[in-house]
C-alpha positions as CSV (number, residue, x, y, z in Angstrom):
1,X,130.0,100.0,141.1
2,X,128.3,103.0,143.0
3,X,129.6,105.5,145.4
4,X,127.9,104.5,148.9
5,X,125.5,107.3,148.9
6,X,125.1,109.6,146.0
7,X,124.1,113.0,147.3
8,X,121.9,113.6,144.3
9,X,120.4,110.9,142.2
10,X,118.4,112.2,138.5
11,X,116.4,110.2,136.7
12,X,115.7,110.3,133.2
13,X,118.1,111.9,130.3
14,X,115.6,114.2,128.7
15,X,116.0,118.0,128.7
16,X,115.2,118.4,132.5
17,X,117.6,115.3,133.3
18,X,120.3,116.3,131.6
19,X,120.2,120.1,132.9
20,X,119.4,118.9,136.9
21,X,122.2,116.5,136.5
22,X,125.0,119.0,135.2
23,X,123.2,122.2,138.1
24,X,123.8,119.7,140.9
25,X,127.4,118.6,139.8
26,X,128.4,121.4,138.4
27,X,128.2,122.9,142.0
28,X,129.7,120.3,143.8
29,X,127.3,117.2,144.6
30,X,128.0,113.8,143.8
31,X,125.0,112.9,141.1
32,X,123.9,110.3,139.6
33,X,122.3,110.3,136.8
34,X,120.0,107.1,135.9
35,X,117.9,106.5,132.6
36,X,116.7,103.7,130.3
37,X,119.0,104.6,127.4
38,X,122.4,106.2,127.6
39,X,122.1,106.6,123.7
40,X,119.2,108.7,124.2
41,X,120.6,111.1,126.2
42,X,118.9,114.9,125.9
43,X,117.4,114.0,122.7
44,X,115.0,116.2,120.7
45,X,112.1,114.0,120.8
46,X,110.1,116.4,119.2
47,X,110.9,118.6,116.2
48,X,114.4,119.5,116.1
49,X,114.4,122.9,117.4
50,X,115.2,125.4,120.4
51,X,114.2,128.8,121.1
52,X,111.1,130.4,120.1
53,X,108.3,132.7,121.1
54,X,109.6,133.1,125.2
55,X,110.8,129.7,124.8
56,X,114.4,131.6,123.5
57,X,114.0,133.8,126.2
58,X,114.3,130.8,128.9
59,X,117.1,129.1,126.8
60,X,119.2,132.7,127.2
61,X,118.1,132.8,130.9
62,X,119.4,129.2,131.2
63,X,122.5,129.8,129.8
64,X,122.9,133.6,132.0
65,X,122.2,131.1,135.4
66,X,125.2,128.6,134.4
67,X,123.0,125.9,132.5
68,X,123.9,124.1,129.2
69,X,121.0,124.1,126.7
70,X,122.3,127.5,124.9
71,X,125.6,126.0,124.3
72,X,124.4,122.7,123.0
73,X,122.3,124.5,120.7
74,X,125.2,126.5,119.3
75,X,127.2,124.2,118.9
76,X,124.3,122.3,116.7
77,X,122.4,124.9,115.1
78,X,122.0,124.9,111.3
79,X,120.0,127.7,111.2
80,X,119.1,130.6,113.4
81,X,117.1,133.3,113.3
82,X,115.4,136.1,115.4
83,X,111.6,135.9,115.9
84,X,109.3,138.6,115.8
85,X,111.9,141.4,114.8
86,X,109.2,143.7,113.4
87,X,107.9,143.7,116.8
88,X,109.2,145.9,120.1
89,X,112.3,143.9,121.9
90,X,110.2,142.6,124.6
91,X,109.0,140.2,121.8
92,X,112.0,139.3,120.1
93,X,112.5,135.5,120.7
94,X,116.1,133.9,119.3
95,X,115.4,130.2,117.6
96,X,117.3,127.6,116.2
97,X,117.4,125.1,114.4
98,X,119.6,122.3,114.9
99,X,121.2,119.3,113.9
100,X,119.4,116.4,115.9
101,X,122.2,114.1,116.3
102,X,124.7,116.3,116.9
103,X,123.0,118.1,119.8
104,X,122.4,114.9,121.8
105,X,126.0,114.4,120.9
106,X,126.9,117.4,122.5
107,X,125.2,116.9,125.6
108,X,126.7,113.3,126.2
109,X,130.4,114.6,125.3
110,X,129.8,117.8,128.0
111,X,128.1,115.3,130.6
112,X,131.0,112.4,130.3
113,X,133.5,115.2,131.1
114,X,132.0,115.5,134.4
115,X,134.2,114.4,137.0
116,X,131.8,114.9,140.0
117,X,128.7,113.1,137.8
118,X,128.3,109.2,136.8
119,X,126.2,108.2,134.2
120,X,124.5,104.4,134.3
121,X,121.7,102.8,132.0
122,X,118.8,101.2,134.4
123,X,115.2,101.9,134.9
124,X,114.0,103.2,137.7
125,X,110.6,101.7,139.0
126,X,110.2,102.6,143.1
127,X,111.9,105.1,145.4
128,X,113.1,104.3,148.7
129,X,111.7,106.3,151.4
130,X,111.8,106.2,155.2
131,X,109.5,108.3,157.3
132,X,108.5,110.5,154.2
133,X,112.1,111.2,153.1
134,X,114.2,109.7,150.3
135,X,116.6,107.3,150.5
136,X,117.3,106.5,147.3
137,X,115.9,104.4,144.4
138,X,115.4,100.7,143.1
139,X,115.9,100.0,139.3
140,X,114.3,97.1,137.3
141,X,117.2,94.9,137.2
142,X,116.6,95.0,141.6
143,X,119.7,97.4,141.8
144,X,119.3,99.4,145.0
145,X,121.4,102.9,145.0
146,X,121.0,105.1,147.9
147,X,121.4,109.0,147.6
148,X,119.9,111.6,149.9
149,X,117.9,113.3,147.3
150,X,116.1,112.4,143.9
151,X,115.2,114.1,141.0
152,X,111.9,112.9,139.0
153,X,112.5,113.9,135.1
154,X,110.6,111.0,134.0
155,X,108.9,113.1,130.9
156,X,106.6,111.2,129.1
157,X,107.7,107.6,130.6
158,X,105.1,106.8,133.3
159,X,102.9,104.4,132.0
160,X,103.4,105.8,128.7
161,X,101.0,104.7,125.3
162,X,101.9,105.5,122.1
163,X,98.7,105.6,119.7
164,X,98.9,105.0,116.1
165,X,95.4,104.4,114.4
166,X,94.0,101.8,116.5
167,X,97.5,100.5,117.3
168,X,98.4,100.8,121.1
169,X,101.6,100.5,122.7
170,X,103.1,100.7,125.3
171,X,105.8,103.0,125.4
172,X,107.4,106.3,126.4
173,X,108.5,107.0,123.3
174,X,108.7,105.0,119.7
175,X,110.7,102.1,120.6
176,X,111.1,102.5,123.8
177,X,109.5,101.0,127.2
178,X,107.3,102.4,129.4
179,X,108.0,103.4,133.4
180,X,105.4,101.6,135.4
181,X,106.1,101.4,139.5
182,X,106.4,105.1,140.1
183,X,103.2,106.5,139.9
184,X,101.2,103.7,141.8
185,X,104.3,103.9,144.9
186,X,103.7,107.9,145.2
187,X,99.9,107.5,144.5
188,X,98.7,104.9,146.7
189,X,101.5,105.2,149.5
190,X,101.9,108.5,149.9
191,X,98.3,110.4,148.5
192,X,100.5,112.4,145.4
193,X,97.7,112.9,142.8
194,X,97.9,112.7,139.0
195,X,96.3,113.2,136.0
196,X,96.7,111.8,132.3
197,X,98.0,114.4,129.5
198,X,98.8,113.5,126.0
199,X,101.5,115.3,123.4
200,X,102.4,114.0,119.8
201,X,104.4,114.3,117.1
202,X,104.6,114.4,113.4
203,X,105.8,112.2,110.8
204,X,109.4,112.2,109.2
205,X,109.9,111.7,105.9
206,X,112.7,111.6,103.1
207,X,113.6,115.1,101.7
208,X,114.9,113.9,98.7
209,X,110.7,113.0,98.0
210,X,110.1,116.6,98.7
211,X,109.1,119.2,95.2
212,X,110.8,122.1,97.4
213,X,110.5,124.6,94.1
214,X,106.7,124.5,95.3
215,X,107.4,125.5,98.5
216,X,108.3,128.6,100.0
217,X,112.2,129.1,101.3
218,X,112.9,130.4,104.6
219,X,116.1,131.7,105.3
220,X,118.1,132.0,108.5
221,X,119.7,135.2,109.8
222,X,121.9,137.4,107.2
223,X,124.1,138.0,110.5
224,X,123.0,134.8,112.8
225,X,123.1,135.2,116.7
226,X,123.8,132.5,119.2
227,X,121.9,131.6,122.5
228,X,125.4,131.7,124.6
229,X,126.3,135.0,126.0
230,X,129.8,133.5,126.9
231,X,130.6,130.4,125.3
232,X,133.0,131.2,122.4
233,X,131.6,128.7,119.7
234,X,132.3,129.4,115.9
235,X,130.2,131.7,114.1
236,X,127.2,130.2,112.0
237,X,129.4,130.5,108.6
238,X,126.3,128.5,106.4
239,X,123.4,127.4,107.2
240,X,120.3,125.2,106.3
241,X,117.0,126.4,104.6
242,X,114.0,125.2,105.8
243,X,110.8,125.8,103.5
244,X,106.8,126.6,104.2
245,X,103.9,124.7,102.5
246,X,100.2,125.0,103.1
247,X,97.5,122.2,103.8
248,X,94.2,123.3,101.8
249,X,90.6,121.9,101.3
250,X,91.3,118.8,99.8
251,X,93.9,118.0,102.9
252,X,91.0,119.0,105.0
253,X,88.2,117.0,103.5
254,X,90.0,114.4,103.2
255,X,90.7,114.5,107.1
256,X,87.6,114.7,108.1
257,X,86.7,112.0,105.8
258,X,88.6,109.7,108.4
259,X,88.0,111.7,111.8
260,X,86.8,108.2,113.2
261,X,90.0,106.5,112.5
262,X,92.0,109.0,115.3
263,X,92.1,107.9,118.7
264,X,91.9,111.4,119.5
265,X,88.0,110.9,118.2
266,X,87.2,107.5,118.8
267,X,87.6,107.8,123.0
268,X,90.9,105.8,123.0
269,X,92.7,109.4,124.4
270,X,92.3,110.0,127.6
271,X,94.6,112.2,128.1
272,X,94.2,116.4,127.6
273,X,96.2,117.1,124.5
274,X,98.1,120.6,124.0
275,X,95.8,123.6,123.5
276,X,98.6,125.6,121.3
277,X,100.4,122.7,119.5
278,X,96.9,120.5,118.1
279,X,97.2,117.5,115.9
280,X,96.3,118.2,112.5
281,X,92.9,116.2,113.3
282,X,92.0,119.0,116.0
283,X,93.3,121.9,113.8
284,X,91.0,120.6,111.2
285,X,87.9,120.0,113.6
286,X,88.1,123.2,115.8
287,X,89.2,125.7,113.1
288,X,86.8,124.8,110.4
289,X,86.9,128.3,108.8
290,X,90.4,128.1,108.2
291,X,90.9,127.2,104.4
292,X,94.5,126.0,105.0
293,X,97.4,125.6,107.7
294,X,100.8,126.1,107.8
295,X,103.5,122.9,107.4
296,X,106.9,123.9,108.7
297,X,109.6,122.0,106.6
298,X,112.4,121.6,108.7
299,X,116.1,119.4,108.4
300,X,116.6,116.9,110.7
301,X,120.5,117.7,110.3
302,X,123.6,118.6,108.0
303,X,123.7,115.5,107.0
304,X,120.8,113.7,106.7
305,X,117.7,113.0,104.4
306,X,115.5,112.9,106.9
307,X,112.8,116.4,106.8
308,X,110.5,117.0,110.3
309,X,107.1,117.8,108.6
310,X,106.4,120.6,111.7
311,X,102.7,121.8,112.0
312,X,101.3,117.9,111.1
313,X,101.4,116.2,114.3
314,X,99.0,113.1,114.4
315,X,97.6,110.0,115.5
316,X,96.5,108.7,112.3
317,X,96.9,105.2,110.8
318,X,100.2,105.7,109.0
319,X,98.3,105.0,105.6
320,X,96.0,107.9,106.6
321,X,99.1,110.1,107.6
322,X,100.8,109.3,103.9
323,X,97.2,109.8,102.3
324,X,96.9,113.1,103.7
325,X,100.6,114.5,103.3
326,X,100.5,113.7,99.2
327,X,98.0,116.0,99.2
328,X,100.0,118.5,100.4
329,X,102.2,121.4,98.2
330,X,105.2,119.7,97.4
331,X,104.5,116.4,98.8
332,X,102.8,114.9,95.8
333,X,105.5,111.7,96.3
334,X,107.0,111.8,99.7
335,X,108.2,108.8,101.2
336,X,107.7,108.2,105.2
337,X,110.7,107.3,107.3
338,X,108.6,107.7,110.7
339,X,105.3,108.0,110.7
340,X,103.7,110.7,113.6
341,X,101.7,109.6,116.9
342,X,100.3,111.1,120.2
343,X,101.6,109.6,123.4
344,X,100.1,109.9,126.3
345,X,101.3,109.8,130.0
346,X,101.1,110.5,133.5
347,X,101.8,113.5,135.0
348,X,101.5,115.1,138.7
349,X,99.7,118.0,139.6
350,X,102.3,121.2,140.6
351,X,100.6,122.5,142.7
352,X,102.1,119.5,144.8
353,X,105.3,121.1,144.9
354,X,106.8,124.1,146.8
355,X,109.0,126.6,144.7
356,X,112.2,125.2,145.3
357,X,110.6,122.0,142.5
358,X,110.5,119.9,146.0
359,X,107.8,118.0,147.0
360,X,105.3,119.4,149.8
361,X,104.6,115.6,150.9
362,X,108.1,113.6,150.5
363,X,111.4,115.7,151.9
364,X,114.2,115.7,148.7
365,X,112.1,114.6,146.7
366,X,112.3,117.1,143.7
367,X,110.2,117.1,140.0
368,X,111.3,118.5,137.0
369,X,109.7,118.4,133.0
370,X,106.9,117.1,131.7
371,X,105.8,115.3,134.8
372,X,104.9,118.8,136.2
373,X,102.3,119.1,133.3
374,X,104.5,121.0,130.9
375,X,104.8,121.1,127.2
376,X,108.3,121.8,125.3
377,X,112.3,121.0,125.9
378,X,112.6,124.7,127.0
379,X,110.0,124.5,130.0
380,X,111.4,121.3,131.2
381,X,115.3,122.4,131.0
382,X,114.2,125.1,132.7
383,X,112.9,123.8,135.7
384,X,115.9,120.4,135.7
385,X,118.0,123.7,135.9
386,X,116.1,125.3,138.9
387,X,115.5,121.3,140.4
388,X,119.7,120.8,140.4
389,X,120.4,124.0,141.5
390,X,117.8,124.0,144.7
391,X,118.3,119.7,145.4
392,X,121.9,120.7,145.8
393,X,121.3,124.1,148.1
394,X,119.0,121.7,150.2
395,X,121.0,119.0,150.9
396,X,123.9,121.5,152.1
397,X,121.7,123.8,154.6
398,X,121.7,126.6,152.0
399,X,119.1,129.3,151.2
400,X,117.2,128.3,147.8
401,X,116.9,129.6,144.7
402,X,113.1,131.4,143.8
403,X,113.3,133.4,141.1
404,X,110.5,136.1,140.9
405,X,108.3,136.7,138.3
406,X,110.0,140.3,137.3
407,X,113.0,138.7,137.3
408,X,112.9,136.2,134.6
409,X,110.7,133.7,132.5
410,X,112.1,130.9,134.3
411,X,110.0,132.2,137.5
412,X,106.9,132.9,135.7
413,X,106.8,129.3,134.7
414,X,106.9,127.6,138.3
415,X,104.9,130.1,139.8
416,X,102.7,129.8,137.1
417,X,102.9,126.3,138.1
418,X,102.8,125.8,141.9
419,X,100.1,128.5,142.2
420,X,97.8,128.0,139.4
421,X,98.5,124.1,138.2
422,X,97.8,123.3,134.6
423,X,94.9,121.0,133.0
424,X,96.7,120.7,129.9
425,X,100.3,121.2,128.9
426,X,101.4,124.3,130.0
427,X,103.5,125.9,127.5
428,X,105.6,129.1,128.0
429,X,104.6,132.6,126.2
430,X,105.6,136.5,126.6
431,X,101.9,137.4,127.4
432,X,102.0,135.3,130.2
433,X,104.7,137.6,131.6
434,X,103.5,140.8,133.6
435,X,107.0,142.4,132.9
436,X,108.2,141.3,129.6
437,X,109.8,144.6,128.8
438,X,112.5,143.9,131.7
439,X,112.4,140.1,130.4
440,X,114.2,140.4,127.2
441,X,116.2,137.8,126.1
442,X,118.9,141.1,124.8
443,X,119.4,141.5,129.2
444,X,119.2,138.0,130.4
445,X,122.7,137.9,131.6
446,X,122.7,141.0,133.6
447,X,119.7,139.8,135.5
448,X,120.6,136.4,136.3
449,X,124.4,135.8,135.2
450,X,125.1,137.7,139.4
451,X,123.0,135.0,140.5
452,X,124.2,131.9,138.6
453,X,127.9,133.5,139.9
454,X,126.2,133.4,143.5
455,X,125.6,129.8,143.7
456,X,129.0,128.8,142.0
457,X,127.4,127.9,138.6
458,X,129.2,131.3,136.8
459,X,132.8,131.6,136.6
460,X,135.0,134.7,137.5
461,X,135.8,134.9,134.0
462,X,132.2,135.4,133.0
463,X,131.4,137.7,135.7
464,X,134.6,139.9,134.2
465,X,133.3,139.6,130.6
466,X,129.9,140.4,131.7
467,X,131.4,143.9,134.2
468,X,132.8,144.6,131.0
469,X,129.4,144.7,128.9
470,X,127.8,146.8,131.4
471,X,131.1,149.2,131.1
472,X,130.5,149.4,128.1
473,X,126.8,149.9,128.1
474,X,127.0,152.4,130.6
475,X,129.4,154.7,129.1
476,X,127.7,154.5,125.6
477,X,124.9,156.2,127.1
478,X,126.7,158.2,128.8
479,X,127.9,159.3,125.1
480,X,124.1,159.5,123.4
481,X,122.7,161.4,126.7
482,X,125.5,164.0,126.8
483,X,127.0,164.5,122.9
484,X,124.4,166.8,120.3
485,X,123.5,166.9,117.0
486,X,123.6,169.9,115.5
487,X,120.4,171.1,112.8
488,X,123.0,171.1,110.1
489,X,123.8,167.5,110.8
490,X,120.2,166.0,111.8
491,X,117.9,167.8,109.5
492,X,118.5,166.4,106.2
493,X,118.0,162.7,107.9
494,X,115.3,164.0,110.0
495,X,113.5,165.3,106.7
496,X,114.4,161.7,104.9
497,X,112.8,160.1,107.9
498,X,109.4,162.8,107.5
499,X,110.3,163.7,111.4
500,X,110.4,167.2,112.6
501,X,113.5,169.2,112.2
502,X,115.7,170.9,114.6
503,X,116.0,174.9,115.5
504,X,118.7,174.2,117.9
505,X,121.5,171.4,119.0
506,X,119.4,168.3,120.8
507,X,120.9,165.2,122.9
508,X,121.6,162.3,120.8
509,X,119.4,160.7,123.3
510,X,116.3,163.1,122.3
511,X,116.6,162.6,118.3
512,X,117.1,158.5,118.8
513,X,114.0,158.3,121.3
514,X,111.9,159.7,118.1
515,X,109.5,156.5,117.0
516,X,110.4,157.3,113.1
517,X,114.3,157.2,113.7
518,X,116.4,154.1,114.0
519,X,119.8,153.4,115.2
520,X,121.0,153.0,111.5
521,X,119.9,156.4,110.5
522,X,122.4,158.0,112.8
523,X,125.5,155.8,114.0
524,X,126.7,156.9,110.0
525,X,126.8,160.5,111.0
526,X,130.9,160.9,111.0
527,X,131.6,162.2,114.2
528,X,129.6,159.6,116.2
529,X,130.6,157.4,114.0
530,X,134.5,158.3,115.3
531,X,133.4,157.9,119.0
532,X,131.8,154.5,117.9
533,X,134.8,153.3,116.4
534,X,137.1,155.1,119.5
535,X,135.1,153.5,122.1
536,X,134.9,150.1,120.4
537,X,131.0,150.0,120.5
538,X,129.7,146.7,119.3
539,X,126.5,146.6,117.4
540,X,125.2,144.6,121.0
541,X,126.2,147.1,122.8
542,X,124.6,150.1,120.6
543,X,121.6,147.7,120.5
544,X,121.6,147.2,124.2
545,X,121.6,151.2,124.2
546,X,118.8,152.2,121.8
547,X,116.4,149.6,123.4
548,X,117.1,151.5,126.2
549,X,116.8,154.9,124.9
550,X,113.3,154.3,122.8
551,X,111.7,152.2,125.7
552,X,112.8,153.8,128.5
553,X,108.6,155.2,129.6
554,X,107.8,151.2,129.7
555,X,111.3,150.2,131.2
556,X,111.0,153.3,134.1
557,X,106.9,151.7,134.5
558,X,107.9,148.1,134.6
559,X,110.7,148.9,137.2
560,X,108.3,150.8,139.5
561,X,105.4,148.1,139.3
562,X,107.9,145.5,139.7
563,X,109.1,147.2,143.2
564,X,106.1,146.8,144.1
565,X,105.6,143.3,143.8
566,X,108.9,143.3,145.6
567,X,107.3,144.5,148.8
568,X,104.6,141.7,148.7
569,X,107.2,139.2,147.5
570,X,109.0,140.2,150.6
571,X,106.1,139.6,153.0
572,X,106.6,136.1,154.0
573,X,104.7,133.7,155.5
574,X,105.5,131.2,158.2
575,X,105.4,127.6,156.6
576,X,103.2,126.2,160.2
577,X,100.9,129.2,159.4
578,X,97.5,128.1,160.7
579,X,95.1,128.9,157.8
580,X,92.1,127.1,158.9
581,X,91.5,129.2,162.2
582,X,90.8,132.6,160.6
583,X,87.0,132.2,160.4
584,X,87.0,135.5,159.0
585,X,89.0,134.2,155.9
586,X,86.1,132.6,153.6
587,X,85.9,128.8,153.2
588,X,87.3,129.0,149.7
589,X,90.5,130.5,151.2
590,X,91.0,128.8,154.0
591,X,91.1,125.5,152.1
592,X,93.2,126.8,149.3
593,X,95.7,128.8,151.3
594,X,96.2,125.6,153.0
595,X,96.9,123.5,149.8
596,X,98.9,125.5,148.2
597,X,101.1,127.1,151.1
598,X,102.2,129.8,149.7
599,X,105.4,131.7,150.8
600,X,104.7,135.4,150.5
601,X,101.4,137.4,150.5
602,X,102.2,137.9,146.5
603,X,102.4,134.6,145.9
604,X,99.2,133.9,147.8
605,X,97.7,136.8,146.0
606,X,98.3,134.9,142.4
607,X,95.8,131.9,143.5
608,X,92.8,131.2,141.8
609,X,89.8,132.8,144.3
610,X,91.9,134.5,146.9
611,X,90.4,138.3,147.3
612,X,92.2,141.0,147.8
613,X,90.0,141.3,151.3
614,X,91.1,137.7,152.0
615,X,94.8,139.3,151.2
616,X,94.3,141.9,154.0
617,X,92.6,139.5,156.7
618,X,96.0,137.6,156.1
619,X,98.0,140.0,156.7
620,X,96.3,141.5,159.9
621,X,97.2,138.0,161.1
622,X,100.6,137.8,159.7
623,X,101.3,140.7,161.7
624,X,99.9,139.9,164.9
């Protein structure tokens, strides 16, 4: 039924599953990948949704490193649309929204065409381990499957509780059983530590209910984008409108009205709940100055009634939940089809692992998702990508993969992680990125697509497509940093546009770098307009250009600041380095140095209470 020994064995489907799984395989390792339901396979659990505020970012840097979650979403989306456009690049964020059954579709269809993966429906509820090293796993049904290395992408399974009201049960998601086994084997055998955290969700209910003509429509894209920088899937030819309501004081009144009746206020939550995605019940109670909130009506599909009511997670009764949405714009007479609830689950501590996703205390032993204390299908496909990519550089005696911090979202996240840890659901944003102005989601595939090629995840063909962008790129501003305008040309735009005018010719470079002048305002000018056409200039390409152009002072700063980093980052540390006998290190150092391990003097530099004098005692030693 099994191969003898699986070199990689995944378990769980979710978002980090499904990504780990196709990394490892993809680059040559026999996997296995194990989870309760095969039907359930890298479903959107959540609202049905990718991308967002540096969440789109990490789905472009995912599919620029060889991963799959861009090109599911394209192939599901039904609507898209570019965040934060009125902002400077580093902000824009790509979202979609997509059809829920078809992207779970999609990732079964490209995970069955897998020759080197096998799929099979178990539970797993212990590891096998010898000497603090895998061996393999043990299912529910007594099934014993041995593979040299495991990845944990258990998301909210272990020893999960769904709450509704005062209705408990046990569950890792509605309908579905629990994981118990895992936690108490790493816990009490082998000194892992964990903590509780809790997520929910929102009720769905029946668009066809819904008074939409109170509502407020919300478009897609006039010209849609995809996430894929390479797959060639069909361009979005229609798509679906979502709409915007508005809670308001009755809503509110009425919630707190029933406060006691949330589990989230009676003590029945243990768990830390999501700081930046609250239930309504804790939007209500810690932001009781705001007169209203925002409800995020969004299509579960092309095809289906069914409406995610986003912004209205809760943990109500379902009475309670129905009560409060008929007060609602728009929802004077929905119907429920699902009502919300909060979840919550165990999780383990990241600080546990070493940058690779591996566990510091059992060898192959990798964790990916939710498990590491993270929030959203983004953050956890993200780090199943980087868990299947290093499991399978480990288990052939290769270097790993670490991505640095100025070198993509991806390795903010787990170094955010491993050095810091999280209390609550960590969830991914630009601010938390020191150099979002290199991190664009525009330039994800010339920073990571060489690497992804690297580790055999990128094909030749993509490599020539992508030469071919940077051809193009380069030569384009070859043309705006060497071809003029003339004063006759310029001025009358330049005086449209209220900017200075011209005495004498100026670089094309030198008029576009003006704040009050856009691209648009001067690609119409006829002869650039010729070279455009003669070059075969794609509007990505003169976008690429102009970011380029008219951010270059934060670009040039970025780059220097992120060299150096590099020289810290490239400061490393043996792993048998003896923290505890520098006295002259304080106590707070000494202990946390040796927790955390880290690998180079700028990672060490990024934990909590380490001193820059701490920083130079260390590396005093490091050279001695």
């Amino acid at each position: 039924m099994f191969s003898d020994i699986y070199d990689v064995i995944v378990v769980g489907g979710g978002h980090a599953g499904v990504e780990a799984a196709s990394a490892s395989s993809n680059m040559g390792s026999k996997t296995l990948l194990i989870t309760t339901n095969l039907q359930t396979i890298g479903q959107m659990s959540c609202n049905p949704a990718i991308g967002g505020i540096a969440k789109g970012q990490m789905i472009r840097e995912i599919d620029a490193l060889g991963g799959y979650s861009g090109i599911i979403a394209d192939h599901s989306t039904i609507q898209f649309r570019m965040l934060n456009k009125s902002k400077g690049p580093a902000m824009w964020s790509p979202r979609a929204q997509c059809d829920r059954k078809l992207f779970s579709y999609y990732w079964r269809l490209f995970l069955e065409k897998n020759t080197q993966l096998d799929l099979y429906q178990d539970t797993v509820i212990s590891l096998i381990m010898k000497k603090h090293k895998i061996q393999g796993v043990k299912t529910s049904f007594g099934v014993k499957i041995k593979g040299k290395a495991v990845v944990l992408t258990n998301g909210t399974f272990l020893n999960g509780k769904i709450h509704i009201g005062k209705n408990k049960i046990n569950g890792g998601r509605i309908a579905e059983q629990e994981v118990r086994g895992i936690t108490e084997q790493l816990t009490e055998n082998f000194g892992f530590r964990f903590g509780r955290m809790k997520t929910g969700t929102s009720p769905r209910v029946d668009g066809r209910s819904l008074n939409y003509e109170k509502m407020k429509s919300q478009n897609g894209d006039e010209e849609p984008k995809k996430f894929s920088f390479f797959w060639n899937t069909n361009k979005l030819e229609k798509q679906k409108k979502c709409y915007i309501t508005y809670t308001n004081q009755k809503v509110h009144d009425f919630i707190r009205h029933h406060f006691n009746f949330s589990p989230s206020y009676t003590g029945s939550i243990q768990g830390v709940s999501p700081r930046y995605c609250p239930s309504i019940e804790e939007k209500v109670f810690r932001f009781s100055d705001k007169k209203e909130h925002t409800i995020f009506v969004e299509p579960e599909g092309w095809d289906t009634v069914e409406v995610y009511v986003n912004g209205f997670s809760t943990s109500f009764p379902e009475e309670i939940q129905y009560k409060s949405l008929k007060k609602i714009s728009g929802f004077e007479n929905v119907k429920i089809l699902k009502p919300g609830y909060a979840i919550e689950y165990d999780y383990f501590p990241p600080e546990q692992l070493k940058p690779t996703l591996e566990s510091k205390i059992i060898e192959n032993l990798f964790f990916a998702g939710q498990i590491n204390g993270t929030t959203g299908y983004e953050e956890a496909a993200a780090q199943g990508l980087i868990a299947g990519i290093n499991v399978h550089l480990k288990i052939h005696n290769k270097e790993p993969l670490i991505l640095k911090r100025n070198q993509s979202y991806i390795g903010v996240l787990i170094d955010d992680l491993i050095t810091k840890g999280t209390k609550e659901p960590y969830r991914m944003f630009t601010s938390r990125a020191e150099y979002r102005m290199l991190l664009r989601q525009d330039n994800a595939d010339e920073r990571l697509t060489p690497i992804g090629y690297n580790i055999g995840l990128i094909s030749e063909k993509k490599m020539v497509l992508l030469n071919k962008k940077k051809s193009k790129i380069k030569k384009c501003m070859y043309l705006f940093q060497n071809k003029n305008f003339d004063p006759t040309t310029i001025n009358p735009i330049l005086c449209a546009k209220k900017s200075p005018k011209i005495l004498h010719n100026q670089k094309i470079e030198n008029i576009l770098s003006r704040s009050e002048i856009d691209l648009q305002d001067i690609i119409s000018i006829p002869f650039l307009m010729q070279e455009i056409k003669k070059n075969d200039f794609s509007k990505e390409i003169l976008e690429q250009v102009s970011i380029r152009i008219k951010y270059k002072g934060y670009i040039d700063r970025e780059e220097k600041n992120a060299k150096k980093l590099l020289k810290l980052e490239n400061l490393k540390i043996p792993n048998n380095f003896d923290y505890k006998s520098i006295q002259s290190l304080s106590s707070e150092a000494r202990e946390k140095l040796d927790y955390y391990r880290p690998i180079s003097l700028a990672q060490a530099s990024r934990i909590s209470g380490i001193s820059p004098s701490d920083l130079s005692i260390l590396l005093i030693h490091m050279n001695r």
